[in-house]
N, C-alpha and C positions, 0 to 999 in steps of 0.2 A: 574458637576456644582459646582464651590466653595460657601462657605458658605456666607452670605450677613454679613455686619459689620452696625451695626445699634451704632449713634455718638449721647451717652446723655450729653446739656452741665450742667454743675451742677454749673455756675457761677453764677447762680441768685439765688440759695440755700445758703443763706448766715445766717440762723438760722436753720440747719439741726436739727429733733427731731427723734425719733425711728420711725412717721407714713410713714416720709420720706425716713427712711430704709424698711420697709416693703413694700411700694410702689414701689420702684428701684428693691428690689427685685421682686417683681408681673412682672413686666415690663421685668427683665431679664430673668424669668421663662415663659413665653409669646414668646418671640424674641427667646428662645431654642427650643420651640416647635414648632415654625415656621421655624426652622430650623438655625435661624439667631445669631451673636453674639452681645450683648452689649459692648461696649467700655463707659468709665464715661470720661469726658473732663473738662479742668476747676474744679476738684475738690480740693475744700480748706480744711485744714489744719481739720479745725471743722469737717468738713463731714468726711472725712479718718478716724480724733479718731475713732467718732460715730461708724462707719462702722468697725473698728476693736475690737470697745469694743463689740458691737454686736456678733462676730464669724463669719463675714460675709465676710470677708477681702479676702479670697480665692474661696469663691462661686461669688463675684463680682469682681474677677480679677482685686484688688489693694490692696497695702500694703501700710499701715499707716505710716508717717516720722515717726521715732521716733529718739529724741536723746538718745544716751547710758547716762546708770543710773551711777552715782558717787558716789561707796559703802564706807563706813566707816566701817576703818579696827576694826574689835574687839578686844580693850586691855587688855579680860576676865575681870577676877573681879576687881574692884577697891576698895571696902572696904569689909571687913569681918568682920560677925556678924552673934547673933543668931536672927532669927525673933521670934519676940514677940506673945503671945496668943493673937486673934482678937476677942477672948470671954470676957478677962480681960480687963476694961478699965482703 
């Protein structure tokens, strides 16, 4: 007997808050014990963060868009000096 695929749509979660992640999660911890998997559908952009700023992003089988970060290169020190005593004023 293959495993049942249980379709959450998340399109109406459109102000995702952390009750919303513990909830999905409840739901997805339920559908395992039932032997069943969760699939998330329709999840927007807000809800992914949420759910990867959480650490959840791999227990709920989705990964967060992210765009890559655009580092700025270090041109080390730019002036030299001593710093001053923060007890003198």
């Amino acid at each position: 007997m293959g495993s049942a695929k249980i379709r959450l749509d998340c399109g109406p979660l459109t102000a995702p808050t952390a009750a919303t992640i513990d909830r999905i999660a409840r739901v997805k911890l339920a559908a395992r014990r039932q032997g069943c998997a969760l699939e998330l559908k329709n999840a927007n952009p807000c809800l992914l963060e949420l759910i990867g700023f959480c650490g959840l992003g791999e227990v709920l089988g989705v990964e967060p868009r992210r765009k890559a970060e655009k580092r700025k290169e270090s041109l080390g020190v730019e002036e030299e000096g001593e710093l001053g005593d923060p007890s003198v004023s």
